[in-house]
C-alpha positions in Angstrom: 91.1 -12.4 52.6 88.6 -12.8 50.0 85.3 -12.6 51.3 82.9 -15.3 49.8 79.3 -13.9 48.7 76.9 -16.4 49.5 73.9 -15.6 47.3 70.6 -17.2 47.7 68.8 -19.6 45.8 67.2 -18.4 42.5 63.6 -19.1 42.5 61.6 -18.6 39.2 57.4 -17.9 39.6 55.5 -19.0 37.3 52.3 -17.2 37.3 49.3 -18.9 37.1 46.3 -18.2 35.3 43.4 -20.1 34.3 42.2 -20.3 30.3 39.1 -18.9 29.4 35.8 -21.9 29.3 35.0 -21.7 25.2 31.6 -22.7 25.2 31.5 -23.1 21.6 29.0 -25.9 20.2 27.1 -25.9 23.2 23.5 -26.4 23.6 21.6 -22.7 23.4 20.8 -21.3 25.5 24.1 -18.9 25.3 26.2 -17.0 28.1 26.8 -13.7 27.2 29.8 -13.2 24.3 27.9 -16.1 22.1 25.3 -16.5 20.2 22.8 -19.3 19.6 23.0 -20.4 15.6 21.2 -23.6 15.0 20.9 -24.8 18.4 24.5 -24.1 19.2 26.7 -21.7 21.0 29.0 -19.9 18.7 31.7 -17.1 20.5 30.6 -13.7 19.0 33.6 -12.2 20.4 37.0 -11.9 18.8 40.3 -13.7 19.6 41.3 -11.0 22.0 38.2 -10.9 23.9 37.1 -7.6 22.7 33.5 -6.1 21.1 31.2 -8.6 20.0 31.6 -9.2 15.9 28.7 -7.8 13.7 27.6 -9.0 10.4 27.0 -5.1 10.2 31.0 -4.9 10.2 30.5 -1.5 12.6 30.6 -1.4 16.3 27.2 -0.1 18.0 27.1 3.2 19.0 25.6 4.5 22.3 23.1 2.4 24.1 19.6 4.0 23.4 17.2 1.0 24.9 17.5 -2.5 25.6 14.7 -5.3 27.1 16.2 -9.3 28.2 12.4 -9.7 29.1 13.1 -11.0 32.6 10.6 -8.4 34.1 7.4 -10.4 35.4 5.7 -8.1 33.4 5.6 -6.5 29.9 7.5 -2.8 29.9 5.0 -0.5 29.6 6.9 1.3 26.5 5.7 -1.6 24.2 2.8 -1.6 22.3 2.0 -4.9 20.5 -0.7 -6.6 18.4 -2.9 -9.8 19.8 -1.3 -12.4 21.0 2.0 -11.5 22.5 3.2 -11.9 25.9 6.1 -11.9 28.0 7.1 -14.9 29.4 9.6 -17.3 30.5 12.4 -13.8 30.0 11.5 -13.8 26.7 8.5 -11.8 23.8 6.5 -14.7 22.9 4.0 -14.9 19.5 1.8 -17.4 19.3 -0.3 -16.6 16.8 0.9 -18.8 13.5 -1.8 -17.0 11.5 -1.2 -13.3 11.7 0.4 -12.0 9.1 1.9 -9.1 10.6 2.1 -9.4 13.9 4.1 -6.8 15.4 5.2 -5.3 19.2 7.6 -1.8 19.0 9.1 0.4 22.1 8.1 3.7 22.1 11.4 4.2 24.6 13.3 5.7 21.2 12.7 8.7 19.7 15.4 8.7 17.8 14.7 8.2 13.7 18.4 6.8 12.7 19.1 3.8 15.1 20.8 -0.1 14.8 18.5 -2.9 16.0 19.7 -6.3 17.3 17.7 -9.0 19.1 17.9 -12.4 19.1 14.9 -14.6 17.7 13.7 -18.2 17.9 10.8 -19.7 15.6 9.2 -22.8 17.3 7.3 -23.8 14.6 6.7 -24.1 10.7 5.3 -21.2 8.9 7.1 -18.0 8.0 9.0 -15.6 8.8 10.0 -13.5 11.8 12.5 -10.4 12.5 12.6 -6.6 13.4 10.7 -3.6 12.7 11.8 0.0 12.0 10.4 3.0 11.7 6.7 1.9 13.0 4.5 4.5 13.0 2.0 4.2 16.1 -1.2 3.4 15.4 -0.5 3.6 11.0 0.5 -0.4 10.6 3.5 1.3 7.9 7.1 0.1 8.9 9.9 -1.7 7.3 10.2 -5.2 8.2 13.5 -7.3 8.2 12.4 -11.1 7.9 14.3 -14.6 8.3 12.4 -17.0 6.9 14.1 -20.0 8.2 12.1 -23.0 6.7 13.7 -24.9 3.4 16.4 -22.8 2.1 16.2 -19.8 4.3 15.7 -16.9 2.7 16.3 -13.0 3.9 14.1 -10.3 2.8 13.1 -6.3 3.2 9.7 -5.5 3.5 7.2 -2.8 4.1 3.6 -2.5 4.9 1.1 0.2 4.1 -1.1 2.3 6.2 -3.3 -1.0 6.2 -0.6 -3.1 7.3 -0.4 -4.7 3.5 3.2 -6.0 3.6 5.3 -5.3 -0.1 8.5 -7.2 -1.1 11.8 -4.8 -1.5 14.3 -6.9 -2.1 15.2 -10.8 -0.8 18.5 -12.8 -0.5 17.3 -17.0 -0.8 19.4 -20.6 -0.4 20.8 -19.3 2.9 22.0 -22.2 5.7 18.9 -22.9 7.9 18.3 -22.1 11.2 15.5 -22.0 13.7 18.0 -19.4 16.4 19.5 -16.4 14.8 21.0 -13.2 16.2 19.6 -10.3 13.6 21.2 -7.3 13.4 19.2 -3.7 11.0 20.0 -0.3 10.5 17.6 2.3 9.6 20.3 5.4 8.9 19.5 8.2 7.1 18.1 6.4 4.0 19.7 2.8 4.0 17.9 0.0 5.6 20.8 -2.6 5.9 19.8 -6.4 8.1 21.9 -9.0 7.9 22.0 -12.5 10.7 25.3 -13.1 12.8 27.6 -16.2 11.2 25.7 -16.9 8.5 27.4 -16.0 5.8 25.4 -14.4 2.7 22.7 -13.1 5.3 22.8 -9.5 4.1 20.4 -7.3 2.5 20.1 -3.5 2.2 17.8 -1.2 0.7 18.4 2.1 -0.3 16.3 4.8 -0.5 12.9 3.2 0.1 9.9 4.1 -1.6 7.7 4.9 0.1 9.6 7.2 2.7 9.4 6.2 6.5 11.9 9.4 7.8 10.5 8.6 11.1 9.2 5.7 13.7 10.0 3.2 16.5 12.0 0.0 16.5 10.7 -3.3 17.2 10.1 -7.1 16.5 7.4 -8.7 14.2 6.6 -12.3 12.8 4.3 -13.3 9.3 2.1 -16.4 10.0 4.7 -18.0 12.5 5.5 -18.3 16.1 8.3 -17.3 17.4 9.8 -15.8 20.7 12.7 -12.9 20.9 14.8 -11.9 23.6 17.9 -9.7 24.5 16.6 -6.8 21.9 18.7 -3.8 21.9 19.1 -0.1 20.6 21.5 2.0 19.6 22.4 5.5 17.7 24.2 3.8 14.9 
Protein backbone atom coordinates (compact mmCIF):
# COMPACT_ATOMS: atom_id res chain seq x y z
CA UNK A 1 0.00 0.00 0.00
CA UNK A 2 1.31 3.30 -0.64
CA UNK A 3 1.15 5.44 2.14
CA UNK A 4 -0.06 9.10 1.22
CA UNK A 5 2.05 12.02 3.05
CA UNK A 6 -0.16 14.62 3.86
CA UNK A 7 2.00 17.68 4.26
CA UNK A 8 0.80 20.92 5.64
CA UNK A 9 0.03 24.09 4.31
CA UNK A 10 2.95 26.29 3.23
CA UNK A 11 2.73 29.57 4.90
CA UNK A 12 5.17 32.41 3.84
CA UNK A 13 5.94 35.48 6.69
CA UNK A 14 6.49 38.38 5.56
CA UNK A 15 8.37 40.43 8.09
CA UNK A 16 7.30 43.58 8.86
CA UNK A 17 9.22 46.53 9.51
CA UNK A 18 8.49 50.11 9.63
CA UNK A 19 10.63 52.86 7.27
CA UNK A 20 12.58 55.28 8.83
CA UNK A 21 10.55 59.15 9.34
CA UNK A 22 13.02 61.48 6.88
CA UNK A 23 12.51 64.62 8.26
CA UNK A 24 14.13 66.37 5.63
CA UNK A 25 12.88 70.00 4.79
CA UNK A 26 11.39 70.41 8.01
CA UNK A 27 11.17 73.45 10.06
CA UNK A 28 14.54 73.69 12.45
CA UNK A 29 14.60 73.00 15.02
CA UNK A 30 16.36 69.42 14.01
CA UNK A 31 16.18 65.81 15.71
CA UNK A 32 19.36 64.45 16.11
CA UNK A 33 21.12 62.92 12.59
CA UNK A 34 20.05 66.51 10.85
CA UNK A 35 21.11 69.59 10.69
CA UNK A 36 19.35 72.97 10.48
CA UNK A 37 20.61 74.84 7.00
CA UNK A 38 18.39 77.79 6.21
CA UNK A 39 15.59 77.12 8.32
CA UNK A 40 15.37 73.47 7.26
CA UNK A 41 16.13 70.03 8.38
CA UNK A 42 18.70 68.42 6.22
CA UNK A 43 19.75 64.34 7.23
CA UNK A 44 23.50 64.64 8.18
CA UNK A 45 23.68 61.01 8.09
CA UNK A 46 24.49 58.70 5.20
CA UNK A 47 22.13 56.32 3.27
CA UNK A 48 22.96 53.47 5.59
CA UNK A 49 22.32 55.26 8.70
CA UNK A 50 25.90 55.45 9.81
CA UNK A 51 28.34 58.51 11.17
CA UNK A 52 27.12 61.83 10.71
CA UNK A 53 28.88 63.38 7.17
CA UNK A 54 31.54 66.22 7.77
CA UNK A 55 32.44 68.90 5.45
CA UNK A 56 35.81 68.01 7.32
CA UNK A 57 35.59 64.61 5.14
CA UNK A 58 37.14 62.72 8.64
CA UNK A 59 35.15 61.19 11.28
CA UNK A 60 35.61 62.80 14.93
CA UNK A 61 37.82 61.21 17.12
CA UNK A 62 37.24 60.62 20.79
CA UNK A 63 34.79 62.78 22.70
CA UNK A 64 36.81 65.39 24.75
CA UNK A 65 33.78 67.84 25.86
CA UNK A 66 30.46 68.61 24.71
CA UNK A 67 27.60 71.40 26.23
CA UNK A 68 23.50 71.20 24.50
CA UNK A 69 23.07 74.12 27.10
CA UNK A 70 19.97 72.61 28.63
CA UNK A 71 21.58 73.10 32.25
CA UNK A 72 19.55 75.97 34.11
CA UNK A 73 22.73 77.33 34.53
CA UNK A 74 25.97 78.21 32.69
CA UNK A 75 28.86 75.27 33.24
CA UNK A 76 31.17 76.63 35.37
CA UNK A 77 34.15 75.63 32.81
CA UNK A 78 33.12 78.68 30.51
CA UNK A 79 34.51 81.92 30.76
CA UNK A 80 32.88 84.54 28.51
CA UNK A 81 32.85 88.28 27.79
CA UNK A 82 29.63 90.75 28.62
CA UNK A 83 26.63 89.82 27.53
CA UNK A 84 26.30 86.15 27.19
CA UNK A 85 23.96 83.92 28.82
CA UNK A 86 22.49 80.60 28.78
CA UNK A 87 19.10 80.38 28.05
CA UNK A 88 16.30 78.76 26.43
CA UNK A 89 19.22 75.30 26.05
CA UNK A 90 21.09 77.35 24.09
CA UNK A 91 24.69 80.32 24.46
CA UNK A 92 22.93 83.47 23.68
CA UNK A 93 24.92 86.95 22.51
CA UNK A 94 23.15 89.87 22.53
CA UNK A 95 25.42 92.31 22.17
CA UNK A 96 25.29 93.56 18.20
CA UNK A 97 28.16 95.90 19.06
CA UNK A 98 31.05 93.93 20.40
CA UNK A 99 33.38 93.17 18.15
CA UNK A 100 34.81 90.23 19.67
CA UNK A 101 32.70 88.84 21.80
CA UNK A 102 33.87 85.59 22.84
CA UNK A 103 32.89 82.57 25.64
CA UNK A 104 35.64 79.30 25.67
CA UNK A 105 35.60 76.01 28.02
CA UNK A 106 38.44 75.57 29.93
CA UNK A 107 37.14 71.62 30.07
CA UNK A 108 40.09 70.91 27.29
CA UNK A 109 43.46 70.87 27.72
CA UNK A 110 44.21 69.41 24.95
CA UNK A 111 46.14 71.84 22.10
CA UNK A 112 45.20 69.73 18.75
CA UNK A 113 41.32 69.27 18.92
CA UNK A 114 38.02 69.42 16.07
CA UNK A 115 35.33 71.88 17.05
CA UNK A 116 31.66 71.64 15.99
CA UNK A 117 28.61 73.62 17.22
CA UNK A 118 25.81 74.70 15.67
CA UNK A 119 25.07 78.55 15.40
CA UNK A 120 22.08 80.84 14.64
CA UNK A 121 22.34 84.74 13.95
CA UNK A 122 19.00 86.51 14.75
CA UNK A 123 19.88 89.59 13.47
CA UNK A 124 21.86 91.78 10.80
CA UNK A 125 25.37 92.65 11.51
CA UNK A 126 28.37 90.30 11.11
CA UNK A 127 29.74 87.49 11.67
CA UNK A 128 29.75 84.65 14.23
CA UNK A 129 31.63 81.12 14.65
CA UNK A 130 34.27 79.28 16.83
CA UNK A 131 37.29 80.02 18.64
CA UNK A 132 40.56 78.02 19.03
CA UNK A 133 43.39 78.16 20.80
CA UNK A 134 42.12 81.17 23.31
CA UNK A 135 44.54 82.01 25.60
CA UNK A 136 42.78 82.88 29.12
CA UNK A 137 42.87 86.13 30.00
CA UNK A 138 45.35 87.31 26.45
CA UNK A 139 42.13 88.14 24.02
CA UNK A 140 44.80 86.12 21.12
CA UNK A 141 42.91 83.15 19.36
CA UNK A 142 41.98 82.15 15.99
CA UNK A 143 38.50 82.81 14.97
CA UNK A 144 36.47 80.89 12.22
CA UNK A 145 33.66 83.34 11.05
CA UNK A 146 30.23 82.90 8.86
CA UNK A 147 29.23 86.03 7.90
CA UNK A 148 25.85 85.10 6.66
CA UNK A 149 24.49 88.52 5.37
CA UNK A 150 24.52 89.30 1.32
CA UNK A 151 26.67 86.81 -0.17
CA UNK A 152 28.03 84.96 2.75
CA UNK A 153 31.37 84.91 3.10
CA UNK A 154 33.86 82.46 5.30
CA UNK A 155 36.90 83.76 6.80
CA UNK A 156 40.16 82.93 9.30
CA UNK A 157 40.95 85.32 11.65
CA UNK A 158 43.12 86.13 14.63
CA UNK A 159 43.24 88.73 17.28
CA UNK A 160 46.17 90.07 19.25
CA UNK A 161 47.01 90.30 22.79
CA UNK A 162 44.47 93.33 22.70
CA UNK A 163 41.90 91.45 21.12
CA UNK A 164 42.65 93.45 17.58
CA UNK A 165 41.13 90.88 15.18
CA UNK A 166 43.49 90.37 11.56
CA UNK A 167 42.20 88.87 8.29
CA UNK A 168 44.07 85.36 7.17
CA UNK A 169 42.40 84.34 4.49
CA UNK A 170 38.38 84.50 3.31
CA UNK A 171 36.20 82.35 0.95
CA UNK A 172 33.04 85.09 -0.38
CA UNK A 173 29.56 84.54 -2.70
CA UNK A 174 28.71 81.55 -0.56
CA UNK A 175 24.69 80.47 -0.38
CA UNK A 176 23.15 82.31 2.63
CA UNK A 177 22.11 81.21 5.71
CA UNK A 178 21.11 82.48 9.06
CA UNK A 179 21.46 78.36 10.75
CA UNK A 180 24.69 76.62 10.05
CA UNK A 181 26.40 73.64 11.53
CA UNK A 182 30.39 74.74 11.62
CA UNK A 183 32.86 72.38 11.87
CA UNK A 184 37.38 73.66 12.69
CA UNK A 185 40.32 71.92 13.36
CA UNK A 186 43.25 73.31 15.12
CA UNK A 187 45.94 70.20 14.44
CA UNK A 188 49.29 70.60 14.65
CA UNK A 189 49.62 73.66 12.45
CA UNK A 190 46.53 73.65 10.07
CA UNK A 191 43.57 75.61 11.04
CA UNK A 192 40.93 74.00 8.58
CA UNK A 193 36.67 75.36 9.16
CA UNK A 194 34.39 74.66 6.82
CA UNK A 195 29.95 74.71 7.32
CA UNK A 196 27.92 71.37 6.75
CA UNK A 197 26.05 71.29 3.05
CA UNK A 198 27.09 74.23 1.87
CA UNK A 199 29.17 73.59 -0.70
CA UNK A 200 32.39 75.89 -1.15
CA UNK A 201 32.32 76.58 2.75
CA UNK A 202 35.95 75.62 3.32
CA UNK A 203 38.93 77.54 4.35
CA UNK A 204 42.28 76.44 5.95
CA UNK A 205 45.17 78.10 7.05
CA UNK A 206 48.43 76.74 7.38
CA UNK A 207 50.99 77.62 9.49
CA UNK A 208 49.67 80.82 11.12
CA UNK A 209 51.70 83.62 11.90
CA UNK A 210 51.63 84.43 14.67
CA UNK A 211 51.91 80.96 16.53
CA UNK A 212 48.99 79.97 18.98
CA UNK A 213 50.67 76.11 19.82
CA UNK A 214 48.36 76.27 22.70
CA UNK A 215 44.61 77.38 24.03
CA UNK A 216 40.93 76.52 24.59
CA UNK A 217 38.07 75.96 22.19
CA UNK A 218 35.10 78.09 22.01
CA UNK A 219 32.36 80.20 20.24
CA UNK A 220 32.62 83.98 19.41
CA UNK A 221 30.53 86.59 17.31
CA UNK A 222 31.82 90.32 15.63
CA UNK A 223 29.07 93.02 16.03
CA UNK A 224 26.09 90.46 15.76
CA UNK A 225 23.80 88.45 17.81
CA UNK A 226 23.68 85.19 17.64
CA UNK A 227 22.90 81.99 19.88
CA UNK A 228 24.93 78.42 19.63
CA UNK A 229 24.06 75.21 20.83
CA UNK A 230 25.04 71.49 20.68
CA UNK A 231 29.08 72.47 20.71
CA UNK A 232 31.27 69.67 20.90
CA UNK A 233 35.03 68.50 21.24
CA UNK A 234 37.09 66.11 20.03
CA UNK A 235 40.95 64.78 19.67
CA UNK A 236 40.90 65.12 15.93
Amino acid sequence: MVRMLRTAPFVLVAACSVPDVDLSNKTCPCASGYTCVANQCERTTGSDGGSPVSCLGTTPGTSLYSDNFDAATIDAGWVTTSMWAQTGGELVQSDPNDQLAFAYTTRVTATSYRVVAQMTTTATGMGMGIAVRAAPGAKTQYDCLWLPGGTATLLWQWTNNGGVPSTYTTQIGLPSSMTVTMEVTAIGTELRCCIDNIAGANVTVSNPSPSYATGQPGVVTDRTRASFDNFAVYAN
